[in-house]
DSSP file (Angstrom, degrees, kcal/mol; ACC not computed):
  #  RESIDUE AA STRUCTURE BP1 BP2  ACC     N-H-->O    O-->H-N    N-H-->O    O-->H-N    TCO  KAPPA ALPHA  PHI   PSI    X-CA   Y-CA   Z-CA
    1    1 A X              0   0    0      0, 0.0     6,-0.1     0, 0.0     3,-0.0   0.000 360.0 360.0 360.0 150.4   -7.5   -7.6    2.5
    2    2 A X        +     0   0    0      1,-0.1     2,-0.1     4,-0.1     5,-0.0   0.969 360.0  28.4 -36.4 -83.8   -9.0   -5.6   -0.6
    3    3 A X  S    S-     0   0    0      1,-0.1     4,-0.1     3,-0.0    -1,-0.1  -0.409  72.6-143.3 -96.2 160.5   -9.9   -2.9    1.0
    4    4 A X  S >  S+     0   0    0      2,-0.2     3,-3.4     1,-0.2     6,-0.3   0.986 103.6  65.9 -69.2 -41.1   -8.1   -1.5    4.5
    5    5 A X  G >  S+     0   0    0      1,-0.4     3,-0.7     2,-0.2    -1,-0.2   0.831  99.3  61.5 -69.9 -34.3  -11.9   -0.3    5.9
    6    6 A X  G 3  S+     0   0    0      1,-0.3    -1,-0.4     2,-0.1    -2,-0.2   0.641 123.2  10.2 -59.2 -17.8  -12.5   -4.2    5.9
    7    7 A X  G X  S+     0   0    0     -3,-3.4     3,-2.1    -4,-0.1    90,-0.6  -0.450  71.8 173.8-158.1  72.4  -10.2   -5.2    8.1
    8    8 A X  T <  S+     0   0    0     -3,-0.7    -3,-0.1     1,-0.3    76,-0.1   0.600  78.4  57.5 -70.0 -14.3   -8.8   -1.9    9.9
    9    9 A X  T 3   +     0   0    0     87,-0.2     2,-0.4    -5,-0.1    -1,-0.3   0.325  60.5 117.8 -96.9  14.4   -6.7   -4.0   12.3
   10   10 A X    <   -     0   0    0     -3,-2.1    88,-4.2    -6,-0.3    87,-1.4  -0.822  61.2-151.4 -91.6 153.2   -4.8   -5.9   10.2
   11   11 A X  E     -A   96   0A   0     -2,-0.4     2,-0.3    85,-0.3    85,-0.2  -0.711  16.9-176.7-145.9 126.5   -1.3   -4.4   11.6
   12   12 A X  E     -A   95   0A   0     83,-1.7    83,-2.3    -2,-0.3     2,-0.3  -0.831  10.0-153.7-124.5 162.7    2.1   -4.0    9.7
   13   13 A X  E     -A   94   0A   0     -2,-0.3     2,-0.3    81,-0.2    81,-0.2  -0.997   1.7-156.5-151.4 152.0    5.6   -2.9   10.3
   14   14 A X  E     -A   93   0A   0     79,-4.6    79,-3.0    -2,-0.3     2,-0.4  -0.960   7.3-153.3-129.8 162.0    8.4   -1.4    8.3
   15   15 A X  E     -A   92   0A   0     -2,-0.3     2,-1.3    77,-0.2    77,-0.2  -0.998  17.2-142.8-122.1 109.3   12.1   -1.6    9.2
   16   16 A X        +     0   0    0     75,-1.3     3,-0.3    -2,-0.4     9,-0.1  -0.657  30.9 162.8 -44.9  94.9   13.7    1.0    7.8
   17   17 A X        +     0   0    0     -2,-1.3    -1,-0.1     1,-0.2     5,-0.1   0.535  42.3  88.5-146.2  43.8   17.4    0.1    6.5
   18   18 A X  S    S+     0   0    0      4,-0.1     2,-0.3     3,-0.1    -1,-0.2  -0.190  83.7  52.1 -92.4  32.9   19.0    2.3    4.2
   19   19 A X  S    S-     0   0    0     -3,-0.3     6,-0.1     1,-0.1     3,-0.0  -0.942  75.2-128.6-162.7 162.2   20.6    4.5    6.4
   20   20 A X  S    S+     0   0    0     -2,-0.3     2,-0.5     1,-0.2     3,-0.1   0.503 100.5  50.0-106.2 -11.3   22.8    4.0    9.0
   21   21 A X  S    S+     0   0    0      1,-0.1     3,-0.4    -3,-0.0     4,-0.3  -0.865  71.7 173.8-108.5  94.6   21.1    6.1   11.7
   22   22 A X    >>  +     0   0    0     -2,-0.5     3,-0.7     1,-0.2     4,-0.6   0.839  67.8  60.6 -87.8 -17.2   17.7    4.7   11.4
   23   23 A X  T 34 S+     0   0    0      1,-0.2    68,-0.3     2,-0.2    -1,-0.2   0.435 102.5  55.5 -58.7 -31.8   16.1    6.2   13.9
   24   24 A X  T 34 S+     0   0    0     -3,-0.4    -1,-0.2     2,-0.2    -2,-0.2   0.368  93.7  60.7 -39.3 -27.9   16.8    9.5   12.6
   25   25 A X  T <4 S+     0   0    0     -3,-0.7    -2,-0.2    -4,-0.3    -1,-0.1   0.856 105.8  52.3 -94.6 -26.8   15.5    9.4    9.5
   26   26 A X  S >< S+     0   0    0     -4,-0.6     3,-2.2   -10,-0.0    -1,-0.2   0.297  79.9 138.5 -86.6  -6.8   11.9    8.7   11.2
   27   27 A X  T 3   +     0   0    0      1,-0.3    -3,-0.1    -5,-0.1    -4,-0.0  -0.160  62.0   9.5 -64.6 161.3   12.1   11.4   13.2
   28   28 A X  T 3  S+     0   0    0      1,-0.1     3,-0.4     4,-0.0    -1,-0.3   0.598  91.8 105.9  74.9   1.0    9.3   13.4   13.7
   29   29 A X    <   +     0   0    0     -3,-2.2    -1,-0.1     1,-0.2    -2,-0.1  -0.221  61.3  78.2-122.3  41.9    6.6   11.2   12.0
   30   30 A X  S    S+     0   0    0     -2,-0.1    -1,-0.2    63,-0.0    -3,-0.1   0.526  84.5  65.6 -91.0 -39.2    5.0   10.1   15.3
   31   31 A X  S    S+     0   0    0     -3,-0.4     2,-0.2     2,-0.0    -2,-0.1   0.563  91.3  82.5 -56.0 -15.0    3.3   13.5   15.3
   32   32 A X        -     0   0    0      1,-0.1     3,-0.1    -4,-0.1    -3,-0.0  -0.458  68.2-149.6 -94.4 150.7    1.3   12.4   12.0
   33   33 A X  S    S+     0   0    0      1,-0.4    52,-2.5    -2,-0.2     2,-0.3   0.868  76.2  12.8 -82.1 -53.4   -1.8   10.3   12.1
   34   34 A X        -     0   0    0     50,-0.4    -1,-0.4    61,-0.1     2,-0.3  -0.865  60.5-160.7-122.1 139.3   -1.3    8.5    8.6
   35   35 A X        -     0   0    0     48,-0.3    48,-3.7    -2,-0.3     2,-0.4  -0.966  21.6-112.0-135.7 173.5    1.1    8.0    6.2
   36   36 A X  E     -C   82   0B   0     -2,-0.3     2,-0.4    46,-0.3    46,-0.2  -0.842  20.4-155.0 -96.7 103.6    1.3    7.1    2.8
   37   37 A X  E     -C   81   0B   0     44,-2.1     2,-0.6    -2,-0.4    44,-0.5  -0.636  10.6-177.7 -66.2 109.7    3.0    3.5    1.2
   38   38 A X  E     +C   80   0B   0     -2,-0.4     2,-0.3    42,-0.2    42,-0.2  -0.993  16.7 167.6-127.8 157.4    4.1    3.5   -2.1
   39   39 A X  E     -C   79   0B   0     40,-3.4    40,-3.0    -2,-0.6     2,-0.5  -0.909  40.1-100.0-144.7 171.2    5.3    0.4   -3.2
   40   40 A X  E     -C   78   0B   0     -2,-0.3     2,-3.5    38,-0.3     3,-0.2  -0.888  23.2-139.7 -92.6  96.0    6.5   -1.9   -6.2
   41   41 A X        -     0   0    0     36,-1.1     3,-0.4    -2,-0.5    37,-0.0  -0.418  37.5-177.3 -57.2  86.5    3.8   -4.4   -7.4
   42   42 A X  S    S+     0   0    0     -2,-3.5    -1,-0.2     1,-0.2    35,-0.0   0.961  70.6  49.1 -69.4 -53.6    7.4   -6.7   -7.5
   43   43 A X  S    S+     0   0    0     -3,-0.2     2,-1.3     2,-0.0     3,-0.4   0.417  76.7 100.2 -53.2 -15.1    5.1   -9.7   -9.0
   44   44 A X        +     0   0    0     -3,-0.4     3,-0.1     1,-0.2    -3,-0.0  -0.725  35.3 163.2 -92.5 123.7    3.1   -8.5  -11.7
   45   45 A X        +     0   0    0     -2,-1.3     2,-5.3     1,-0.1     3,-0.4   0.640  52.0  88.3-105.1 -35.8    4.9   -9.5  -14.7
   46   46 A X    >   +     0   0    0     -3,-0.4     3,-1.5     1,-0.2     4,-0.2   0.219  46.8 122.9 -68.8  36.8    2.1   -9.0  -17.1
   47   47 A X  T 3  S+     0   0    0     -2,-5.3    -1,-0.2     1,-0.3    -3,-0.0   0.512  70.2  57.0 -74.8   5.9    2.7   -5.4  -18.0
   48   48 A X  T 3  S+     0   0    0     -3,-0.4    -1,-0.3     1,-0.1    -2,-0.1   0.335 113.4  45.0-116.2   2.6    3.1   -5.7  -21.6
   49   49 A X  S <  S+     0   0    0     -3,-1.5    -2,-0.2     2,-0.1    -1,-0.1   0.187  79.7 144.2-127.2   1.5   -0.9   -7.6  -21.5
   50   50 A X        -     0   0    0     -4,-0.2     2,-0.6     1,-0.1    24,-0.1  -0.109  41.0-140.6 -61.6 150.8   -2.2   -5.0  -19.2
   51   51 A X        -     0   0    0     22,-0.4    15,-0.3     1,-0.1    -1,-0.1  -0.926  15.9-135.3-121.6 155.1   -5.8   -4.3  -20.2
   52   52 A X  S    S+     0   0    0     -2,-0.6    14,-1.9    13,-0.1     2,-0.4   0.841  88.5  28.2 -61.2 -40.7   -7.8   -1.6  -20.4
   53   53 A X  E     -D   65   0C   0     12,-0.3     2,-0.3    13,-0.1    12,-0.2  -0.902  67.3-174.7-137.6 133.2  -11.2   -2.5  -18.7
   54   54 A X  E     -D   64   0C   0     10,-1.6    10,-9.0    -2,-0.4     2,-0.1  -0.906  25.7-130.2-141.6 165.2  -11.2   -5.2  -15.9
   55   55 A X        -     0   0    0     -2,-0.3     6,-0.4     8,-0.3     8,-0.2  -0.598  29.1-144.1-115.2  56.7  -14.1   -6.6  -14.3
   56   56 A X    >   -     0   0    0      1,-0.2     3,-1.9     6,-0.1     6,-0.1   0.057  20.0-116.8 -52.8 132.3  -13.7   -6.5  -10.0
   57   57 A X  G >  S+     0   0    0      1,-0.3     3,-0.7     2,-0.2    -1,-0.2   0.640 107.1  54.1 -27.6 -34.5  -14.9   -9.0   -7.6
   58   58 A X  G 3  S+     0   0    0      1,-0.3    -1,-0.3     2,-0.1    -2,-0.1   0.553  95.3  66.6-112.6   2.8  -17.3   -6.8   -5.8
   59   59 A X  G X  S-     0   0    0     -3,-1.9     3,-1.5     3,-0.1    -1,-0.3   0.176 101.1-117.7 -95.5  26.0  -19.3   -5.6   -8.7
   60   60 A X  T <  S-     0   0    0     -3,-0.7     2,-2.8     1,-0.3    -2,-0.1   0.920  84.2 -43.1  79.8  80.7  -21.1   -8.9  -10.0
   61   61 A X  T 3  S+     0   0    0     -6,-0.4     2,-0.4    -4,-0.1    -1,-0.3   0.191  92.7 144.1  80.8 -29.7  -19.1   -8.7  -13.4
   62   62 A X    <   -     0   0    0     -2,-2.8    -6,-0.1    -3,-1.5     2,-0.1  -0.519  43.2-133.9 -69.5 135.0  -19.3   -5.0  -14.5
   63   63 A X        +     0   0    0     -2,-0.4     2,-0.3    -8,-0.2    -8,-0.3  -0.289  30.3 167.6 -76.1 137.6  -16.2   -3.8  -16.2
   64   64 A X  E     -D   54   0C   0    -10,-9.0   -10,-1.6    -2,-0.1     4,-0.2  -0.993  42.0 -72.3-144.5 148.3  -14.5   -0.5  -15.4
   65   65 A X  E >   -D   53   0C   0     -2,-0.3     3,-1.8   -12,-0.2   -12,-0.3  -0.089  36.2-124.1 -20.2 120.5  -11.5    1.1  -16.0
   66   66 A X  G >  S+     0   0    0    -14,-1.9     3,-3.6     1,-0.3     5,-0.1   0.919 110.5  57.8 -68.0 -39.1   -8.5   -0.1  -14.5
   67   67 A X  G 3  S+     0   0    0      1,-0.3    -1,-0.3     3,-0.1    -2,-0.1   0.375 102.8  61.2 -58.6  19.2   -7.6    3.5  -12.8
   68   68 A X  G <  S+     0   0    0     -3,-1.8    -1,-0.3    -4,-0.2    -2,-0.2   0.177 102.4  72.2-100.9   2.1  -11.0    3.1  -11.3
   69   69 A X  S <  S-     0   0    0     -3,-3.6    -4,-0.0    -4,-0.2    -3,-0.0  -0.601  75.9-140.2-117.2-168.3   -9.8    0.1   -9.7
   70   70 A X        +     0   0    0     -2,-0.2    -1,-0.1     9,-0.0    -3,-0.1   0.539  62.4 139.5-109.9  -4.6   -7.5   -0.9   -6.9
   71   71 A X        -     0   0    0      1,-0.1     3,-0.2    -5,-0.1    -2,-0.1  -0.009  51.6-142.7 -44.7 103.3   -6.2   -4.1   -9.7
   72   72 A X  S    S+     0   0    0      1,-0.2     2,-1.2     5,-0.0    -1,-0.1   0.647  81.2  95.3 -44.3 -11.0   -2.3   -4.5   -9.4
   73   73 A X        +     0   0    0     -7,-0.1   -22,-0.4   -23,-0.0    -1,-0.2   0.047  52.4 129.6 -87.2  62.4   -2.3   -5.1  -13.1
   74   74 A X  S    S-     0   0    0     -2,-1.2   -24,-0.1     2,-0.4   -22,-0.0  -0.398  73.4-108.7-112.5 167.3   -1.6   -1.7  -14.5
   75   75 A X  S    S+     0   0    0     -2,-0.1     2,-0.5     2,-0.1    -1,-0.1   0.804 113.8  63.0 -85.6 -32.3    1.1   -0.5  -17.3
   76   76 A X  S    S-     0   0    0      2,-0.1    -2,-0.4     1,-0.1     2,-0.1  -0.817  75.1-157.6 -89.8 141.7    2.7    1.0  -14.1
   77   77 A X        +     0   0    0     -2,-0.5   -36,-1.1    -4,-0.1     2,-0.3  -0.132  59.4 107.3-117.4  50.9    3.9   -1.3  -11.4
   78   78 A X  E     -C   40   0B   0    -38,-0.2     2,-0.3    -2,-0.1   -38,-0.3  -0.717  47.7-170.4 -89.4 155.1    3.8    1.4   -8.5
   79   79 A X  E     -C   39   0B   0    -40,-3.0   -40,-3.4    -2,-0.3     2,-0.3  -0.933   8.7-149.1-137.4 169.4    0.8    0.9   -5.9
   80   80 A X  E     -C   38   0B   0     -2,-0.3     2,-0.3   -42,-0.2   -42,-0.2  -0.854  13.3-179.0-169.3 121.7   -0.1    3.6   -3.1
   81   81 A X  E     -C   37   0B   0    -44,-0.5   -44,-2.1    -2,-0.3     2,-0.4  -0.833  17.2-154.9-128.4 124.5   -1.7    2.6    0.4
   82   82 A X  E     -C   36   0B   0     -2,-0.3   -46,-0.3   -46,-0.2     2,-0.1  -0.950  31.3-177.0 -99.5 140.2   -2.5    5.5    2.8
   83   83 A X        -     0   0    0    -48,-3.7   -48,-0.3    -2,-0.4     2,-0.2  -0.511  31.4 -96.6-115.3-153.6   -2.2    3.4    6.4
   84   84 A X        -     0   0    0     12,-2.1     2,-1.1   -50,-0.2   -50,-0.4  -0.647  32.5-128.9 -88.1 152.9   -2.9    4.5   10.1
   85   85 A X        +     0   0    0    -52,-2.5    10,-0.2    -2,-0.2     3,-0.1  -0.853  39.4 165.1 -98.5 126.8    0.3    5.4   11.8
   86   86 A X        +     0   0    0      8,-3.3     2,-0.2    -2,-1.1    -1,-0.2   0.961  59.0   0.4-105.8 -57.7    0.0    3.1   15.1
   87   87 A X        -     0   0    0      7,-0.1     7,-2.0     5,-0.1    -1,-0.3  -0.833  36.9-162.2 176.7 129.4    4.0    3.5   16.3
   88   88 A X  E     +B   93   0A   0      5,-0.2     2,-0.5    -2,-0.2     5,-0.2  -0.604  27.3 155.7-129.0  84.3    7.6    4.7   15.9
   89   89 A X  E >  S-B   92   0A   0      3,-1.1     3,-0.8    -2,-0.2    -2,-0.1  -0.907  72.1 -26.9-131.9 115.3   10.1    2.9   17.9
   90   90 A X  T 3  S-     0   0    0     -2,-0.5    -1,-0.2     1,-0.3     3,-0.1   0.827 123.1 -47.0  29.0  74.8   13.9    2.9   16.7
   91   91 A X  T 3  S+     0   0    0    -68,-0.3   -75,-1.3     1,-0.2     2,-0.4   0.778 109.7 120.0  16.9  60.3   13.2    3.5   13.2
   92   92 A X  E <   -AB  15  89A   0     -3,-0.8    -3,-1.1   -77,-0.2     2,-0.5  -0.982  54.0-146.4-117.9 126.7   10.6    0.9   12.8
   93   93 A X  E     -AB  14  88A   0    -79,-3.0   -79,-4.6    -2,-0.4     2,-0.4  -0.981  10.4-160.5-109.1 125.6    7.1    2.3   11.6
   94   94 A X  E     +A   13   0A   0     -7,-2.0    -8,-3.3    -2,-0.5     2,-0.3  -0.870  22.3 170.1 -92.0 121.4    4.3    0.4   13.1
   95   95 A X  E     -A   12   0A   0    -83,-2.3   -83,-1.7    -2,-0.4     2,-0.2  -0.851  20.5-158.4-130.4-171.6    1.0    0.8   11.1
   96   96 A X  E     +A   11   0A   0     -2,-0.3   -12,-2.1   -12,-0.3   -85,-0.3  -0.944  67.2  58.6-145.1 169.1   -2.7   -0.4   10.7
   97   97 A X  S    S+     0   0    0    -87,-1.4     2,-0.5   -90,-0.6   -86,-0.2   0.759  72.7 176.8  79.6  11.4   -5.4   -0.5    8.1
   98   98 A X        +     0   0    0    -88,-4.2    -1,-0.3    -3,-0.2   -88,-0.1  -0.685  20.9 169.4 -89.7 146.3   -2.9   -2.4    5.7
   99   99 A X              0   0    0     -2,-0.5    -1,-0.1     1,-0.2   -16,-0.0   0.455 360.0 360.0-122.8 -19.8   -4.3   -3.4    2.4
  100  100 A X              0   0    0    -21,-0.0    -1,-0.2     0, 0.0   -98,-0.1   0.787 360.0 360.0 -56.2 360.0   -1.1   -4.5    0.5
């Protein structure tokens, strides 16, 4: 989904597995409500085309700035999703509220 508030139950998980105690590395974060996704728009190739002013689905055609939008196509190809924290079970993060 665009936005998370649109579908607040669709439901993710991450596996932690760059370390060899994974379960460790998560500790503590069950106590948290939310946390914060940053990620690699891994598919947007078009960084070298990026434009300045894009036009988003839910505004009938007005153009806005792309840092006013949520539009993977930007000259950086990080994105950042705050989700719900649902779950911590043997370094696995269950969340909800995901928008990627």
């Amino acid at each position: 989904p665009r936005q998370p508030n649109i579908c607040t139950y669709a439901r993710g998980s991450l596996t932690i597995d760059c370390f060899e105690n994974r379960a460790h590395s998560v500790e503590g974060l069950a106590s948290f409500s939310h946390v914060w996704l940053v990620f690699l728009f891994h598919e947007n190739r078009q960084r070298s085309a990026v434009k300045t002013k894009i036009a988003p689905p839910r505004l009938s055609g007005e153009r806005v700035g792309v840092f006013a939008t949520r539009s993977p196509h930007r000259p950086n190809p990080l994105g950042l999703s705050l989700v719900k924290l649902e779950a911590v079970r043997d370094g696995t993060i269950f969340v909800s509220g995901v928008d990627l």
